[in-house]
C-alpha positions as a Python dict, from the first residue, in 0.01 Angstrom:
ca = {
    (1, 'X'): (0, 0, 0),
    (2, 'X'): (-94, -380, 4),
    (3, 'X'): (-343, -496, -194),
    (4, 'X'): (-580, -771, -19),
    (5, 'X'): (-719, -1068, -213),
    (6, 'X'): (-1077, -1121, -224),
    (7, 'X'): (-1206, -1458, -162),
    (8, 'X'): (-1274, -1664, -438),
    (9, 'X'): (-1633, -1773, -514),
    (10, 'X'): (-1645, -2142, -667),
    (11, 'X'): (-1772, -2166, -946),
    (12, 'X'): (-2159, -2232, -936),
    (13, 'X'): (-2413, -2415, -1114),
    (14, 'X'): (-2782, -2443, -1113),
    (15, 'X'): (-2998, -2794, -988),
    (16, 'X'): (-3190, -2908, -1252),
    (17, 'X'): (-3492, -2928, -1020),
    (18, 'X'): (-3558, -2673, -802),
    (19, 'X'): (-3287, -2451, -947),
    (20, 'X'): (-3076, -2366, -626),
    (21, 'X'): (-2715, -2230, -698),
    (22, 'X'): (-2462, -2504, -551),
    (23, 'X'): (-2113, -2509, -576),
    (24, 'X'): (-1980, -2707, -843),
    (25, 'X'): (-1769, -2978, -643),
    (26, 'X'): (-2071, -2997, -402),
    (27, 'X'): (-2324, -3069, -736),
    (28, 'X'): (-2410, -3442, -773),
    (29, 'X'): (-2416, -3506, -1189),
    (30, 'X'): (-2548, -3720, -1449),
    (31, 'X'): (-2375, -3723, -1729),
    (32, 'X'): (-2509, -3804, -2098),
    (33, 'X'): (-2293, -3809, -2403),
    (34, 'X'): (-2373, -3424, -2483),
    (35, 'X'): (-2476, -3274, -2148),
    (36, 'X'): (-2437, -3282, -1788),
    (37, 'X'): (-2712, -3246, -1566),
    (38, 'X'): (-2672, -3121, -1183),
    (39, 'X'): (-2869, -3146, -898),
    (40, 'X'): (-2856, -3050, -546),
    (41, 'X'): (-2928, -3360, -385),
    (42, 'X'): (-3037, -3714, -400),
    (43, 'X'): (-3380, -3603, -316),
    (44, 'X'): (-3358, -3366, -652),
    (45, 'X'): (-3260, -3613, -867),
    (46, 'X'): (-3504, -3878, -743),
    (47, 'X'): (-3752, -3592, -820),
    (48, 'X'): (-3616, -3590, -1140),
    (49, 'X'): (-3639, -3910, -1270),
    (50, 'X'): (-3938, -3966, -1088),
    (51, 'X'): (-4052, -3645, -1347),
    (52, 'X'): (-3904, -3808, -1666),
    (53, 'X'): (-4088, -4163, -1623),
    (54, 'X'): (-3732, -4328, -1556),
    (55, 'X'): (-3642, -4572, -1339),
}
């Protein structure tokens, strides 16, 4: 008998803001010296900052 290969899920991550799973090589990041954030989208992470009084 052959054996057939499942697919392989990528690995996924959470967005910070509105917590949709995303692959991780689709994930737009910001990184700090001890984390990395990841969000979704441009829109997310606008949202984001927007939250966290940056500009």
């Amino acid at each position: 008998m052959t054996e057939q290969k499942k697919p392989h899920d990528p690995e996924q991550v959470a967005c910070e803001v509105c917590l949709k799973e995303i692959p991780i090589s689709e994930a737009k990041s910001d990184e700090a010296s001890d984390y990395v954030i990841h969000y979704c989208s441009l829109d997310c992470y606008a949202k984001w900052k927007e939250q966290n009084g940056q500009k």
